[in-house]
Biopython code that builds the backbone (N, CA, C, O; Angstrom):
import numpy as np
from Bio.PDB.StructureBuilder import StructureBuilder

atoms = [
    (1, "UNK", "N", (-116.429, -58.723, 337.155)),
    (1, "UNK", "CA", (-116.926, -58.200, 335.906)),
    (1, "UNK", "C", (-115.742, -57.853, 335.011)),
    (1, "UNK", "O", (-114.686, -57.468, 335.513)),
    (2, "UNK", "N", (-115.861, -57.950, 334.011)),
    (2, "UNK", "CA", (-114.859, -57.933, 332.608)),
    (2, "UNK", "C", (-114.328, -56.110, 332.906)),
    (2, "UNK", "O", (-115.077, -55.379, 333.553)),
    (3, "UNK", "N", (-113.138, -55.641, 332.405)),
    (3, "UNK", "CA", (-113.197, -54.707, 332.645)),
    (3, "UNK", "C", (-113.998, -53.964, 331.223)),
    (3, "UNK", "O", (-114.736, -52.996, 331.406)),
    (4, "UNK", "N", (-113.749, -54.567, 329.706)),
    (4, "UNK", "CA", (-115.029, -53.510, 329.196)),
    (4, "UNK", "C", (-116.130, -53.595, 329.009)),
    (4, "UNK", "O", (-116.685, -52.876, 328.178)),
    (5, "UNK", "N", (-116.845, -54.598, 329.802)),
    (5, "UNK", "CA", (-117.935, -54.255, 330.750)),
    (5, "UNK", "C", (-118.057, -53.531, 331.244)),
    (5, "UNK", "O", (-118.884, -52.756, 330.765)),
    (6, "UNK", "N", (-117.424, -53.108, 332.552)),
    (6, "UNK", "CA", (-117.466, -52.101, 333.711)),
    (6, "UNK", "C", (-117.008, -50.677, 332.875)),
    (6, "UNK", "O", (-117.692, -49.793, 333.390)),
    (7, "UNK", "N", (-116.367, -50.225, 332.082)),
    (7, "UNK", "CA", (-115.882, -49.534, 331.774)),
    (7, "UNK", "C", (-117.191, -48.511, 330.648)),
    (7, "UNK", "O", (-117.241, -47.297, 330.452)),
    (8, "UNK", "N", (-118.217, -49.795, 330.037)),
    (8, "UNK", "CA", (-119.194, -49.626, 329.178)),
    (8, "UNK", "C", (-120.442, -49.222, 330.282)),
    (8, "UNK", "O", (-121.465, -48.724, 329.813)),
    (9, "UNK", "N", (-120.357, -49.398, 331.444)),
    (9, "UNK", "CA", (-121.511, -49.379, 332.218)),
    (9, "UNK", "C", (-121.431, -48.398, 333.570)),
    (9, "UNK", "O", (-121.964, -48.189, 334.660)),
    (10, "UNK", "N", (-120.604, -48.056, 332.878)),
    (10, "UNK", "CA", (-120.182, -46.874, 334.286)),
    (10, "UNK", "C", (-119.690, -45.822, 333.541)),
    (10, "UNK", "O", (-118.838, -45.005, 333.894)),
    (11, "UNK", "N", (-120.570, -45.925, 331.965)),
    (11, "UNK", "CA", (-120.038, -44.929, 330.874)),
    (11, "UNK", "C", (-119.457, -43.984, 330.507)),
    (11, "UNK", "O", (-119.825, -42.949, 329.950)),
    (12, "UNK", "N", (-117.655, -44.683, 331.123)),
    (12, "UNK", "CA", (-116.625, -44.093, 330.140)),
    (12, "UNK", "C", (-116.302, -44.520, 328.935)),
    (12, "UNK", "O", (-115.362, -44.059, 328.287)),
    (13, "UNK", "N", (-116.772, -45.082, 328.699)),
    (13, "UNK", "CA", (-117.037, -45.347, 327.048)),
    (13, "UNK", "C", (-118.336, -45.733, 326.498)),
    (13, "UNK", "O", (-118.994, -46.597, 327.077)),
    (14, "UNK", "N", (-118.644, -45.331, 325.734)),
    (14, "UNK", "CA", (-120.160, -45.598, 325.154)),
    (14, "UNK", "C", (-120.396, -46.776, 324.803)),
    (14, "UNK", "O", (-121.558, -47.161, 324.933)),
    (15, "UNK", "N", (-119.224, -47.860, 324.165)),
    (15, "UNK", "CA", (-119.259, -49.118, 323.756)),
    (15, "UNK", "C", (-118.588, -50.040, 324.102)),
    (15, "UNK", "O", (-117.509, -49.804, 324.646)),
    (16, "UNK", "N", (-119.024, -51.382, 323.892)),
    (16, "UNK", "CA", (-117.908, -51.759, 324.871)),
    (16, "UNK", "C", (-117.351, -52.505, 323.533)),
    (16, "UNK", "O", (-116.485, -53.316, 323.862)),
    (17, "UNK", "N", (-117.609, -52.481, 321.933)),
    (17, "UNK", "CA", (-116.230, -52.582, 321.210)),
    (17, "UNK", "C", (-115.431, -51.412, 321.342)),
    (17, "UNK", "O", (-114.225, -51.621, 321.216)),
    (18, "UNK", "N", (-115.814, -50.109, 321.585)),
    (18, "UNK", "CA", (-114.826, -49.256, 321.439)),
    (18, "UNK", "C", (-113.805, -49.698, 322.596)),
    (18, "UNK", "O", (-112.603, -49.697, 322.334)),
    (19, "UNK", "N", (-114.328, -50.139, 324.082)),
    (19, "UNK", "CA", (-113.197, -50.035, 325.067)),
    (19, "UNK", "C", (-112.440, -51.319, 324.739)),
    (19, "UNK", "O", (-111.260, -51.287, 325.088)),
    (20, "UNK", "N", (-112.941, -52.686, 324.019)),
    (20, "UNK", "CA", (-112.016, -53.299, 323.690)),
    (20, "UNK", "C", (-110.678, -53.222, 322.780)),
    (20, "UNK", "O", (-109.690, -53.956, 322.789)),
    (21, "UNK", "N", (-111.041, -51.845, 321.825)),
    (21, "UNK", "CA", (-110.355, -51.416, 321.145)),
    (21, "UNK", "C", (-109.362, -50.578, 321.545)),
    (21, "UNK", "O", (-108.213, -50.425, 321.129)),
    (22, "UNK", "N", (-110.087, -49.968, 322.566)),
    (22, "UNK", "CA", (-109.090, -48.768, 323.695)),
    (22, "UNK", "C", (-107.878, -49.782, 324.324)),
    (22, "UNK", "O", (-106.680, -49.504, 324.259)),
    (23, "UNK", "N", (-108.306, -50.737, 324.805)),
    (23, "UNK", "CA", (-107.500, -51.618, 325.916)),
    (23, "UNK", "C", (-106.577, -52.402, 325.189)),
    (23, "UNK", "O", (-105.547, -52.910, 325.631)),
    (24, "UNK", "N", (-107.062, -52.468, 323.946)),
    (24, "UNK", "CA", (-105.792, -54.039, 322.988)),
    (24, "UNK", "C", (-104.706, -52.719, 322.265)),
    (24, "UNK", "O", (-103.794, -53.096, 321.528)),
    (25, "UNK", "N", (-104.844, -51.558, 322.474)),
    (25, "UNK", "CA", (-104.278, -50.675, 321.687)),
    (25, "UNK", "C", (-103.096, -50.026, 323.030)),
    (25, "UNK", "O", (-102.044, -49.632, 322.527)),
    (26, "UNK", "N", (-103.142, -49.911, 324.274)),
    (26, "UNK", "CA", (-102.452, -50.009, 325.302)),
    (26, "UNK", "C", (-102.925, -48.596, 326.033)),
    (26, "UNK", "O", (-102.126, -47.816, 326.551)),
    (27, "UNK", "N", (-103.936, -48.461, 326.000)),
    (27, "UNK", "CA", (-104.542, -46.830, 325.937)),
    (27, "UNK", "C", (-105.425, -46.860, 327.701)),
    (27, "UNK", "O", (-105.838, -45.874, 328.313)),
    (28, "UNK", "N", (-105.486, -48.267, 328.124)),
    (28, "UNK", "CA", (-106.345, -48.552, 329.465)),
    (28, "UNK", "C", (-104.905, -49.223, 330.163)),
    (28, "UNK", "O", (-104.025, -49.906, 329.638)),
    (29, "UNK", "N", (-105.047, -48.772, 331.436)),
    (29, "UNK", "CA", (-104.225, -49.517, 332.203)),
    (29, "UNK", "C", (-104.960, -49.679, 333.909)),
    (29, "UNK", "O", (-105.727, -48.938, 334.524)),
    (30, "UNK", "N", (-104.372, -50.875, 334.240)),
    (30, "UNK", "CA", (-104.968, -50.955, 335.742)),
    (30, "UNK", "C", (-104.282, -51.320, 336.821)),
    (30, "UNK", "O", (-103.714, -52.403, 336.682)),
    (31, "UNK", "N", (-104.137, -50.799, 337.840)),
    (31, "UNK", "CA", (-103.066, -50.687, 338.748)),
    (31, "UNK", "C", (-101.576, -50.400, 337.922)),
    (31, "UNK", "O", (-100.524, -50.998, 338.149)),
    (32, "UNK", "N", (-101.748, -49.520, 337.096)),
    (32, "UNK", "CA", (-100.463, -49.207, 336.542)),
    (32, "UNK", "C", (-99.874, -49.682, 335.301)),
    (32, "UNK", "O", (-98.947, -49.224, 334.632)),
    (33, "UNK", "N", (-100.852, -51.027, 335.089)),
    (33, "UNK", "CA", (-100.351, -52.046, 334.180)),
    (33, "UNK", "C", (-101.337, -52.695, 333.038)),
    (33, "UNK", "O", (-102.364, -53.333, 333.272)),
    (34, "UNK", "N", (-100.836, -52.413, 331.861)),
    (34, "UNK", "CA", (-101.497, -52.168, 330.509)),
    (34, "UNK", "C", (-102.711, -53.832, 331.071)),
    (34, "UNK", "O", (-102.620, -54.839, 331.773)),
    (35, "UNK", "N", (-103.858, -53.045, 330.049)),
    (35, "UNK", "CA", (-105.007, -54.295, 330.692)),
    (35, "UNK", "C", (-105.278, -55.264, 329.736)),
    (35, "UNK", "O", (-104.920, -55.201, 328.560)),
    (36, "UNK", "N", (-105.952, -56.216, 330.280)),
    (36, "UNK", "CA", (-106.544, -56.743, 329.209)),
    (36, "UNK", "C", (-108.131, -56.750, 328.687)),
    (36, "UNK", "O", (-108.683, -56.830, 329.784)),
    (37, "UNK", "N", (-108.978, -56.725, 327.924)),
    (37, "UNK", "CA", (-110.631, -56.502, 328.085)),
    (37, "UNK", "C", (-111.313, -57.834, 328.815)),
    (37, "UNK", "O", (-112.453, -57.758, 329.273)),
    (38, "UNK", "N", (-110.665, -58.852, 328.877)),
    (38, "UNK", "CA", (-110.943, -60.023, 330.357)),
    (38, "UNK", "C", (-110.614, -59.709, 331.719)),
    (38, "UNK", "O", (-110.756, -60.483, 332.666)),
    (39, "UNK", "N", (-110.174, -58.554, 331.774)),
    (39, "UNK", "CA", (-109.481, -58.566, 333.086)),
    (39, "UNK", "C", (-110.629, -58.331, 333.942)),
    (39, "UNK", "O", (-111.301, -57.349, 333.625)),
    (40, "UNK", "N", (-111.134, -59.197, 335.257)),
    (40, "UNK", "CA", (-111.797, -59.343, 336.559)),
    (40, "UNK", "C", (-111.650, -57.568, 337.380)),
    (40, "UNK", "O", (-110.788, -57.239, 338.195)),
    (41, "UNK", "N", (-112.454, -56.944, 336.991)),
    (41, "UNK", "CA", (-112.197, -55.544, 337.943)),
    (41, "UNK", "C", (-112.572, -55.958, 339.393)),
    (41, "UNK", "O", (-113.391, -56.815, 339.724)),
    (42, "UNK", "N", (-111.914, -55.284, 340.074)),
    (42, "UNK", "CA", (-112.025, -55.650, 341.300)),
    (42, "UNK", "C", (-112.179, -54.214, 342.587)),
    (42, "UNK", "O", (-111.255, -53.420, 342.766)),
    (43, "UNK", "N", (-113.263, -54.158, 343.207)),
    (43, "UNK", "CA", (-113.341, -52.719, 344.058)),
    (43, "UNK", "C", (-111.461, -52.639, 343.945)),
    (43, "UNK", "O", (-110.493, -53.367, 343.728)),
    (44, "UNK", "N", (-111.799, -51.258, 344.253)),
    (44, "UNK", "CA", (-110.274, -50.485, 345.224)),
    (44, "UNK", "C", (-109.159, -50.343, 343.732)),
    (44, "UNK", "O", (-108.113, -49.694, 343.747)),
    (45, "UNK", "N", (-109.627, -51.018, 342.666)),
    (45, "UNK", "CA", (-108.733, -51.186, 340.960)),
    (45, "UNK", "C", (-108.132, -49.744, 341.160)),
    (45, "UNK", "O", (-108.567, -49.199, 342.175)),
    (46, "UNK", "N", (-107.242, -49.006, 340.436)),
    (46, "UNK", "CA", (-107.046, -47.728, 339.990)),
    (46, "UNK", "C", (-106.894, -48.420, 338.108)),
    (46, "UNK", "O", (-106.043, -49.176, 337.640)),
    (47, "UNK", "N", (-108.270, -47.667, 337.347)),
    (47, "UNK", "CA", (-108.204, -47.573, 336.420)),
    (47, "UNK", "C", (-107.387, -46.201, 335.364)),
    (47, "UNK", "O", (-107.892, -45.087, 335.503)),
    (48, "UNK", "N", (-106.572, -46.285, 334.693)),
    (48, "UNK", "CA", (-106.260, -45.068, 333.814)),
    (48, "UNK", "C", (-106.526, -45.607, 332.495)),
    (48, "UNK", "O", (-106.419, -46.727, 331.995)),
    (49, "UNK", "N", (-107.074, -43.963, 331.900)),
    (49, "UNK", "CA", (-107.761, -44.286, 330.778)),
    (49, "UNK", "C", (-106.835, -43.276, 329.964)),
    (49, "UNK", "O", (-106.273, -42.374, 330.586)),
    (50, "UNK", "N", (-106.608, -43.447, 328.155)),
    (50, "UNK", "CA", (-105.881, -42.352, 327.732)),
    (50, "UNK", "C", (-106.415, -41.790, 326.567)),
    (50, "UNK", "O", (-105.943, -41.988, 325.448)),
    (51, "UNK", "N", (-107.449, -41.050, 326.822)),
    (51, "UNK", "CA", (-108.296, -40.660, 325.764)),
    (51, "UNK", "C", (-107.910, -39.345, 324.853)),
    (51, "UNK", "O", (-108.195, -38.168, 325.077)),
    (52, "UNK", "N", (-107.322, -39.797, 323.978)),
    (52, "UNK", "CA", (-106.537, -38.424, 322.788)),
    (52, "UNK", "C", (-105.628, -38.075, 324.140)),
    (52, "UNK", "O", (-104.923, -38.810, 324.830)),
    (53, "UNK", "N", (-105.941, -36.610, 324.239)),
    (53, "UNK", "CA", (-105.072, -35.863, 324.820)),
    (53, "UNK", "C", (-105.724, -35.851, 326.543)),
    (53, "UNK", "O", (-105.216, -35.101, 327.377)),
    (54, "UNK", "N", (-106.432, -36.416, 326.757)),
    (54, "UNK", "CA", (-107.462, -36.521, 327.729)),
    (54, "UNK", "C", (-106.965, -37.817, 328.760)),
    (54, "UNK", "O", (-107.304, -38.979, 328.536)),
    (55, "UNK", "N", (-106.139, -37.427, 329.875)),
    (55, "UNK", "CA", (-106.402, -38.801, 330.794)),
    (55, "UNK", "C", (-107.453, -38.641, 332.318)),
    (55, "UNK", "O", (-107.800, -37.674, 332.996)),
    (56, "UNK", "N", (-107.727, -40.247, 332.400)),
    (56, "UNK", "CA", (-108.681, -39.751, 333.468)),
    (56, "UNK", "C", (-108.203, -41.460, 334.653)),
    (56, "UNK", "O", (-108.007, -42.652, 334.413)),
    (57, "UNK", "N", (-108.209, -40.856, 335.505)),
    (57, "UNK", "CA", (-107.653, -41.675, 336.486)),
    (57, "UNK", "C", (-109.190, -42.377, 337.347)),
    (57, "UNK", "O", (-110.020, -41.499, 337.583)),
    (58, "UNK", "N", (-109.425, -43.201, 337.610)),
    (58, "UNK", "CA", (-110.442, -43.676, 338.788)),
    (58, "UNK", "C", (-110.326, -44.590, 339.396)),
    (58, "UNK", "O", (-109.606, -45.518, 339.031)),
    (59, "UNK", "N", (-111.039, -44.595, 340.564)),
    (59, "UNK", "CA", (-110.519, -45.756, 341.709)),
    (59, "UNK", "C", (-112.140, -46.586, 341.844)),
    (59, "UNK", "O", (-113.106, -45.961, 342.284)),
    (60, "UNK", "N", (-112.237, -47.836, 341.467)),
    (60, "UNK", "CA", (-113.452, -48.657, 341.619)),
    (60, "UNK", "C", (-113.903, -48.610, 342.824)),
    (60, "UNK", "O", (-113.066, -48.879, 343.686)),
    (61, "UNK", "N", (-115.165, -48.306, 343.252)),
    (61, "UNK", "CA", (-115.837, -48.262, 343.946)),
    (61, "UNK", "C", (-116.803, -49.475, 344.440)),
    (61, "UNK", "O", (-116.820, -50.060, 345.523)),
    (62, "UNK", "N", (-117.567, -49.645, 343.327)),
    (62, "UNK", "CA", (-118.854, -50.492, 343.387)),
    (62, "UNK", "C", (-118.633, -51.292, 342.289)),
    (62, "UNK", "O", (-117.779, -51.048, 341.436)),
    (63, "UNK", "N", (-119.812, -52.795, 342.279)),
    (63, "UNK", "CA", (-119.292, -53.322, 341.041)),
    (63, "UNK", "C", (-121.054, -53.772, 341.035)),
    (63, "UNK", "O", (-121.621, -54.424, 341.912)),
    (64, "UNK", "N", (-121.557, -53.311, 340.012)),
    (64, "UNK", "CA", (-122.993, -54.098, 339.894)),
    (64, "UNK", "C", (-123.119, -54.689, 338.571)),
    (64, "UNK", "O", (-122.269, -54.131, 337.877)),
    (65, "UNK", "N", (-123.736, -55.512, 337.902)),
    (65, "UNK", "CA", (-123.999, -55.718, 337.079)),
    (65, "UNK", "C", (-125.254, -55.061, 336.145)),
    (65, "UNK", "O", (-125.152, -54.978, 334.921)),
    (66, "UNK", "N", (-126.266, -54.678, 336.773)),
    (66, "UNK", "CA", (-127.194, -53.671, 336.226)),
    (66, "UNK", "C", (-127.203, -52.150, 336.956)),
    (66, "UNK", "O", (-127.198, -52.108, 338.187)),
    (67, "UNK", "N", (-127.215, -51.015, 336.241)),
    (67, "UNK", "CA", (-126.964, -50.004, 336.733)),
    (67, "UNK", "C", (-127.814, -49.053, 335.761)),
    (67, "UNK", "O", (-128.152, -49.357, 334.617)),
    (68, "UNK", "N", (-128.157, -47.607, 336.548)),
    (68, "UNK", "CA", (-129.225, -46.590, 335.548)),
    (68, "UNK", "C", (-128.164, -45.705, 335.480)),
    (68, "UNK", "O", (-127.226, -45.504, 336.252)),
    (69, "UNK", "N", (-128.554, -45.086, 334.154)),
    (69, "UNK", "CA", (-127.552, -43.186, 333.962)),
    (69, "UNK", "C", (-126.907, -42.711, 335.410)),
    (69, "UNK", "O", (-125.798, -42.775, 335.941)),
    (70, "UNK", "N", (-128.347, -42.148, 335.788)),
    (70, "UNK", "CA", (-128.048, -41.404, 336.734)),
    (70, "UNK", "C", (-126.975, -42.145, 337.795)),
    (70, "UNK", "O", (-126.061, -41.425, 338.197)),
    (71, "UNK", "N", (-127.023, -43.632, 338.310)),
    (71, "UNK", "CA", (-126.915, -44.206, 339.179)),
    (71, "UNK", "C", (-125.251, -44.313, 338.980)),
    (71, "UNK", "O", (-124.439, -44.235, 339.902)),
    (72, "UNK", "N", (-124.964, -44.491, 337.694)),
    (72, "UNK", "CA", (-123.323, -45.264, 337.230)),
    (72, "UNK", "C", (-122.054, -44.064, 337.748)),
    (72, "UNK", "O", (-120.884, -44.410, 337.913)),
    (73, "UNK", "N", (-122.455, -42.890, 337.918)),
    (73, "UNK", "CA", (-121.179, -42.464, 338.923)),
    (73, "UNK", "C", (-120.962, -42.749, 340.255)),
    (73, "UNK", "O", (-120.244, -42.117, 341.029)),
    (74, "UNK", "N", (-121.688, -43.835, 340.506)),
    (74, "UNK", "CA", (-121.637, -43.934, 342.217)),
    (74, "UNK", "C", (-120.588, -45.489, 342.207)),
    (74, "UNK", "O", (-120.375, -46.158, 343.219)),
    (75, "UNK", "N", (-120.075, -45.791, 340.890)),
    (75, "UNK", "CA", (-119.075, -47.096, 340.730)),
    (75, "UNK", "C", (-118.020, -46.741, 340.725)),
    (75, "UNK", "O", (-117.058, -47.506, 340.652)),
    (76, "UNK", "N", (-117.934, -45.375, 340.810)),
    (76, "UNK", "CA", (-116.239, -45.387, 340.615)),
    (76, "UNK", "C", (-116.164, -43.920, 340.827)),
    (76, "UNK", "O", (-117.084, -43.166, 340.508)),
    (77, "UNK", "N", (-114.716, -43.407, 341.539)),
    (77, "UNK", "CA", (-114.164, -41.970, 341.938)),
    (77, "UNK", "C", (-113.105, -41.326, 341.108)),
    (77, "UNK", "O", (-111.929, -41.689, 341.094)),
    (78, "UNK", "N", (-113.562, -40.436, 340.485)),
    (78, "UNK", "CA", (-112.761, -40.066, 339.848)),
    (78, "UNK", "C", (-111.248, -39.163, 340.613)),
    (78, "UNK", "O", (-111.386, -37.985, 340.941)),
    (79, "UNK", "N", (-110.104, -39.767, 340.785)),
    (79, "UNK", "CA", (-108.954, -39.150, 341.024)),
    (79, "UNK", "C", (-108.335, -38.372, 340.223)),
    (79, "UNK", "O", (-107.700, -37.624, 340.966)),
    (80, "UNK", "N", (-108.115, -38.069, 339.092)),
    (80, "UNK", "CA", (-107.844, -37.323, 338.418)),
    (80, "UNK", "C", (-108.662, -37.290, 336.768)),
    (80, "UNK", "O", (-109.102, -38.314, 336.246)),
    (81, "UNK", "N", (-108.716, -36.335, 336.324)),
    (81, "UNK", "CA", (-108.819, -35.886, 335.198)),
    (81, "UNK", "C", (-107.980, -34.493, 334.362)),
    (81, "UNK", "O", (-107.967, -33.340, 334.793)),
    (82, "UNK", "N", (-107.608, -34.764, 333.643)),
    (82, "UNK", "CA", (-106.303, -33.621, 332.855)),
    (82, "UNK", "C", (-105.922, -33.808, 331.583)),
    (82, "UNK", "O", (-105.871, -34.871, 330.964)),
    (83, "UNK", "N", (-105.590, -32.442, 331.128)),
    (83, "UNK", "CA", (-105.574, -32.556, 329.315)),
    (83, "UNK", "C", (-103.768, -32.488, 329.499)),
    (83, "UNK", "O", (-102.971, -31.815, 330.153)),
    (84, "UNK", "N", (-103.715, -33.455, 328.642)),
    (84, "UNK", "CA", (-102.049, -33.535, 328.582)),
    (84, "UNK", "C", (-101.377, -32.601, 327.376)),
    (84, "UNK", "O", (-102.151, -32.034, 326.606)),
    (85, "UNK", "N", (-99.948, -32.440, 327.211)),
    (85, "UNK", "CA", (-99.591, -31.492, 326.056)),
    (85, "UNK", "C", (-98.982, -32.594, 324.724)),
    (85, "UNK", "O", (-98.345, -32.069, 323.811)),
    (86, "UNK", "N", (-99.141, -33.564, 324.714)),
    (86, "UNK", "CA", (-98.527, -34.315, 323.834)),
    (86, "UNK", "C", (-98.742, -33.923, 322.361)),
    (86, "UNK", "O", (-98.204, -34.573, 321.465)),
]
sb = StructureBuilder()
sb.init_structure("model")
sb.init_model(0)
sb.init_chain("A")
sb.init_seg("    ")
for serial, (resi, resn, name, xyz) in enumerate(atoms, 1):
    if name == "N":
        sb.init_residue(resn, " ", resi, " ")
    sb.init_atom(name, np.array(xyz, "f"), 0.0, 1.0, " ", f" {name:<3s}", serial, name[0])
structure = sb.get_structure()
């Protein structure tokens, strides 16, 4: 799955133009390394996200293609979350 797909459906982002916009701007990275919005997510990924002052770290879990509200935190673990001082 595309990563702003997965990223739109496991709603850390509400849209998935916004996460394409997040990711071409250098603000998403995966395994460490700036992404692209084609990029193939793959279980076990470590996604970082850099939202304003807001980063949030997660490790892919699950990968479905249809998913409910309630259901979409069970795709991914969140490892960190933290407000930075920048």
């Amino acid at each position: 799955m595309r990563l702003d797909k997965y990223l739109k459906l496991t709603r850390l982002i509400k849209r998935r133009g916004v996460a394409k916009v997040l990711i071409n701007e250098g603000k998403i990275y995966v395994n460490d390394k700036p992404a692209k919005p084609a990029y193939e997510v793959k279980i076990n990924d470590m996604i970082k996200l850099e939202l304003g002052k807001r980063v949030i770290l997660i490790k892919v879990k699950n990968i479905k293609e249809v998913v409910t509200k309630e259901n979409s935190d069970t795709l991914y673990t969140i490892i960190k979350d933290s407000l930075t001082t920048k």
